[in-house]
C-alpha positions in Angstrom: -6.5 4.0 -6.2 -6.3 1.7 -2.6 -8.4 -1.0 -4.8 -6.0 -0.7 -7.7 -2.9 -1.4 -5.6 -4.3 -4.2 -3.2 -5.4 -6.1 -6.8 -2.3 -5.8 -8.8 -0.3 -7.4 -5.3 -1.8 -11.0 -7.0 -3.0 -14.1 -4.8 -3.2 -14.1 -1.1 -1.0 -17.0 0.0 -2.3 -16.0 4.0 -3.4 -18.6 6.6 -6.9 -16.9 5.7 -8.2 -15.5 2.8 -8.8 -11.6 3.3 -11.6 -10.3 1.3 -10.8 -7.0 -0.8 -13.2 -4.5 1.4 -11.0 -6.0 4.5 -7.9 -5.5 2.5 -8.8 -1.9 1.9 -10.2 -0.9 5.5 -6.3 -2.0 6.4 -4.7 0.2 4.1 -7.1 3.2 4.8 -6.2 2.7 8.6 -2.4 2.4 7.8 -2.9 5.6 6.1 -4.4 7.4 8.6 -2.2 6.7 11.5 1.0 7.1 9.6 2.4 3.3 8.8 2.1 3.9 5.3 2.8 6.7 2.8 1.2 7.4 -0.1 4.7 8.0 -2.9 4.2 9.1 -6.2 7.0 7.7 -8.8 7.6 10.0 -11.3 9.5 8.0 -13.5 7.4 5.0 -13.7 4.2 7.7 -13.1 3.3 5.1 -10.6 1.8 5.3 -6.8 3.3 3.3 -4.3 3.1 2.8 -0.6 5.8 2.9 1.5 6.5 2.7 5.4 7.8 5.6 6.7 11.3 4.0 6.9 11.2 3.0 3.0 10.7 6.7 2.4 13.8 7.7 3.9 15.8 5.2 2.6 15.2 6.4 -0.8 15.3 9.8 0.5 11.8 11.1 0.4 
């Protein structure tokens, strides 16, 4: 699902190009300590991640 989301976000435009493992250890420690939320979009039956702060500004 992580892998899914990091390669529909297109072309890293960074100082460095990330590799896709590296990529994905960020997310999975973002999701661990709370900086990102795992959101499930029922009308587009999509997964996104939010912060916590995008959550609650579209009330979830």
């Amino acid at each position: 699902m992580l892998e899914s989301f990091v390669l529909r976000e297109g072309t890293d435009y960074g100082e460095q190009e990330v590799s896709l493992e590296r990529k994905l250890e960020q997310l999975r420690h973002q999701l661990k300590n709370g900086e990102l939320l795992l959101c499930f979009d029922e009308p587009t039956e999509s997964i996104n991640l939010l912060t916590p702060q995008q959550a609650r500004e579209m009330g979830l």
